[in-house]
N, CA and C atoms as a LAMMPS dump frame, in Angstrom:
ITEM: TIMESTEP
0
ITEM: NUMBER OF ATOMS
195
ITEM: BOX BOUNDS ff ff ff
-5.0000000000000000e+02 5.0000000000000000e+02
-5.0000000000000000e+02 5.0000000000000000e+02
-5.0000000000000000e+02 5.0000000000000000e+02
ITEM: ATOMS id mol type element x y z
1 1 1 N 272.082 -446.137 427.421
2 1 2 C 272.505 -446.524 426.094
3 1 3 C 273.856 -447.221 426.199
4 2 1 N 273.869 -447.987 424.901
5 2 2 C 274.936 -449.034 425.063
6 2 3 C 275.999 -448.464 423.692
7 3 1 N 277.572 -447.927 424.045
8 3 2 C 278.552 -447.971 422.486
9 3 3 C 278.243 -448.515 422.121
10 4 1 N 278.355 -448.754 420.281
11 4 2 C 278.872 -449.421 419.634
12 4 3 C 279.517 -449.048 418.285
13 5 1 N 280.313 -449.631 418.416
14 5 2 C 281.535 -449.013 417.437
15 5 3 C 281.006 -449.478 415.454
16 6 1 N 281.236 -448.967 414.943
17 6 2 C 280.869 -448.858 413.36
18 6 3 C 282.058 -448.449 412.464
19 7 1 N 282.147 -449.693 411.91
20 7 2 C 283.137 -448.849 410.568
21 7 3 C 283.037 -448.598 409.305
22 8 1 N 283.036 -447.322 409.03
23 8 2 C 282.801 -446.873 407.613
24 8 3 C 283.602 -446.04 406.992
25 9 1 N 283.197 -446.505 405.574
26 9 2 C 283.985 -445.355 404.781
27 9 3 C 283.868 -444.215 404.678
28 10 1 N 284.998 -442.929 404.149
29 10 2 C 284.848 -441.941 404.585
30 10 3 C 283.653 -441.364 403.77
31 11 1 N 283.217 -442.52 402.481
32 11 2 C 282.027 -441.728 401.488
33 11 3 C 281.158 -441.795 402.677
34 12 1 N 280.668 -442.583 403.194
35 12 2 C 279.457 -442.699 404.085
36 12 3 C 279.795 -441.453 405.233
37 13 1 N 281.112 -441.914 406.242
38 13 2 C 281.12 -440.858 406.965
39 13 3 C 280.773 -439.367 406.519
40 14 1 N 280.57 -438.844 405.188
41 14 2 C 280.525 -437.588 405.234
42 14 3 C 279.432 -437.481 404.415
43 15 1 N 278.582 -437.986 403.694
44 15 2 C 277.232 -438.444 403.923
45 15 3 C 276.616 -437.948 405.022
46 16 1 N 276.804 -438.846 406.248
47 16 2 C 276.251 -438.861 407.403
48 16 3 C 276.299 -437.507 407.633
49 17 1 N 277.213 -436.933 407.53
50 17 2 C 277.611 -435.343 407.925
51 17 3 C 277.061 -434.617 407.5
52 18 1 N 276.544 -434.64 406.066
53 18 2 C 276.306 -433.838 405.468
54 18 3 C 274.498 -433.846 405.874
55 19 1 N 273.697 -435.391 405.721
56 19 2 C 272.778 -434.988 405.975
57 19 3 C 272.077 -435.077 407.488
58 20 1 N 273.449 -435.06 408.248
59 20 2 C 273.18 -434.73 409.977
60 20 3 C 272.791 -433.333 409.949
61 21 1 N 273.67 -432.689 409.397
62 21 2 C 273.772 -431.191 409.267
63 21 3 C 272.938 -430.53 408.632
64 22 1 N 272.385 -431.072 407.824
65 22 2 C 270.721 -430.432 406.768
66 22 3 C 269.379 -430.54 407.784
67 23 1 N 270.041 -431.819 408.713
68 23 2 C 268.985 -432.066 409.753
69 23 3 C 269.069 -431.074 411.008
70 24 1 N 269.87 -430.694 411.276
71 24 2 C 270.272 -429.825 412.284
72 24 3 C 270.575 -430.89 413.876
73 25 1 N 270.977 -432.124 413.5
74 25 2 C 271.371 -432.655 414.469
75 25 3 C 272.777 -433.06 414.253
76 26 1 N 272.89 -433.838 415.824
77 26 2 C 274.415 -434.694 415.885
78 26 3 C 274.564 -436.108 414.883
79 27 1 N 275.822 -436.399 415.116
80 27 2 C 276.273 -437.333 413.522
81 27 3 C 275.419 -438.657 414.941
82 28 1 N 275.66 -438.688 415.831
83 28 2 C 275.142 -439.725 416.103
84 28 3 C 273.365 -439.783 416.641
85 29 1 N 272.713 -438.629 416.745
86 29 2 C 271.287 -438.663 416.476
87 29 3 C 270.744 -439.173 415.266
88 30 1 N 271.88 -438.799 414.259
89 30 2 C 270.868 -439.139 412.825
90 30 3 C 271.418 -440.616 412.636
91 31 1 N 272.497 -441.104 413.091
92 31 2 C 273.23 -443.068 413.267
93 31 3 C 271.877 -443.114 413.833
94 32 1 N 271.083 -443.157 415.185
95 32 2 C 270.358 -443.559 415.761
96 32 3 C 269.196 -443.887 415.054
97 33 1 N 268.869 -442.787 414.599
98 33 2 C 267.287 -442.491 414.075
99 33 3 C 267.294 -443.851 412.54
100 34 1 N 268.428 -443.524 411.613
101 34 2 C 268.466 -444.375 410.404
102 34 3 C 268.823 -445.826 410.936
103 35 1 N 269.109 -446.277 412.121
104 35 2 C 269.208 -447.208 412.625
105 35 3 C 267.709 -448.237 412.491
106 36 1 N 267.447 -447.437 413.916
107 36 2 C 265.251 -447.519 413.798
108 36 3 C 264.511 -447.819 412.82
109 37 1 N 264.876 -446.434 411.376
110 37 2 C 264.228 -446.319 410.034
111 37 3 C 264.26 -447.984 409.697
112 38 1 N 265.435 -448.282 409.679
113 38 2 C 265.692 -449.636 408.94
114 38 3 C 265.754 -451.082 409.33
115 39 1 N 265.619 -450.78 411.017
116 39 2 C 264.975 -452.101 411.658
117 39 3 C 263.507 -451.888 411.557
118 40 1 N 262.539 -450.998 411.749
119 40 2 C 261.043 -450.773 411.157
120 40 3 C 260.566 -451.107 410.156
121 41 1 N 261.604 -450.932 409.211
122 41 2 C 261.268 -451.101 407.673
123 41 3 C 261.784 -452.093 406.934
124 42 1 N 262.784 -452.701 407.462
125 42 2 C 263.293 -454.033 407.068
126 42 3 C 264.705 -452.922 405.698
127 43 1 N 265.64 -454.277 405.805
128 43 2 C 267.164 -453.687 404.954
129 43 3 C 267.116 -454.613 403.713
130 44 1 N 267.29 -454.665 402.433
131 44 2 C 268.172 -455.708 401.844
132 44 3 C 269.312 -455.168 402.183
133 45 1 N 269.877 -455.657 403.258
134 45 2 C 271.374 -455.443 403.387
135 45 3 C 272.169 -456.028 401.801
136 46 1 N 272.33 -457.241 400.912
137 46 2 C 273.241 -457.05 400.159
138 46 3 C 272.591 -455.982 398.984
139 47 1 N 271.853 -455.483 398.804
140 47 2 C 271.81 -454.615 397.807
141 47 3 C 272.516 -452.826 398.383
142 48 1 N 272.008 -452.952 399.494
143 48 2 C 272.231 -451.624 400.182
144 48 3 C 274.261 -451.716 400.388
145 49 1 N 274.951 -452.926 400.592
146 49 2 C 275.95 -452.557 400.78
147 49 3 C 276.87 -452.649 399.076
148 50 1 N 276.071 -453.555 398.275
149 50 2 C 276.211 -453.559 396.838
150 50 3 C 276.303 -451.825 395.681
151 51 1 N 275.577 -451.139 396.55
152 51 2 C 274.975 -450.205 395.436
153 51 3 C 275.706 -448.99 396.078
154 52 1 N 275.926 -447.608 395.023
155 52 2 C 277.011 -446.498 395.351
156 52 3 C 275.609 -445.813 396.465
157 53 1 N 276.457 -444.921 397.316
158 53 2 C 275.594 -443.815 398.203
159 53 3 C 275.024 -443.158 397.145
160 54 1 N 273.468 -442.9 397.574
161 54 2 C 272.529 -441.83 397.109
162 54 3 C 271.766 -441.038 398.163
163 55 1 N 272.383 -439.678 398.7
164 55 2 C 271.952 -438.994 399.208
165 55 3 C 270.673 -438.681 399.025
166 56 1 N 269.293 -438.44 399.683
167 56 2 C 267.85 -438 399.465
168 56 3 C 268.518 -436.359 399.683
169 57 1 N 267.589 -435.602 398.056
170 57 2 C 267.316 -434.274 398.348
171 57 3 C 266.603 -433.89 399.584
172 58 1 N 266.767 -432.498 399.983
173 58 2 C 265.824 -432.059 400.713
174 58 3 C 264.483 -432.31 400.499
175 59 1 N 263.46 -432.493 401.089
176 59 2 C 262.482 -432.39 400.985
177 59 3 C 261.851 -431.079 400.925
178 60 1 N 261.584 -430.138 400.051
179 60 2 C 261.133 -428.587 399.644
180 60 3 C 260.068 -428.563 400.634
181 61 1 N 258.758 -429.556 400.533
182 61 2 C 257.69 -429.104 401.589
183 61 3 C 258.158 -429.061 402.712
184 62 1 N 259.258 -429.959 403.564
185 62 2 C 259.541 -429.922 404.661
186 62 3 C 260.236 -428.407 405.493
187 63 1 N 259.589 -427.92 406.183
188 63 2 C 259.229 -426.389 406.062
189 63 3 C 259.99 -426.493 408.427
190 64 1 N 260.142 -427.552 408.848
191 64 2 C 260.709 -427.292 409.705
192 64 3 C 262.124 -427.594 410.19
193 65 1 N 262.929 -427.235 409.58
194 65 2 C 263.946 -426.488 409.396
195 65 3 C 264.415 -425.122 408.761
């Protein structure tokens, strides 16, 4: 694997934290994984950097954790 450095705000940084930690992983497993999500799935990057953070609830059925 290759660094690469990212800069964000601290809303996002603790975001990330928060739902690294619901995940039961590291802040940079879940950078990785939402990385993937959104080269797979394609970004509107200007709406996504346009619009406030919205954390996803837990998912209730999701039963492994």
């Amino acid at each position: 694997m290759k660094k690469v450095g990212v800069l964000a705000t601290p809303e996002i940084i603790e975001a990330i934290d928060a739902s690294a930690a619901r995940s039961g992983v590291k802040q940079s497993q879940w950078m990785r994984a939402a990385i993937r999500k959104a080269l797979r799935e394609g970004v509107d990057v200007d709406y996504e950097l346009e619009t406030p953070i919205e954390v996803a609830a837990p998912d209730p059925s999701d039963t492994t954790s």
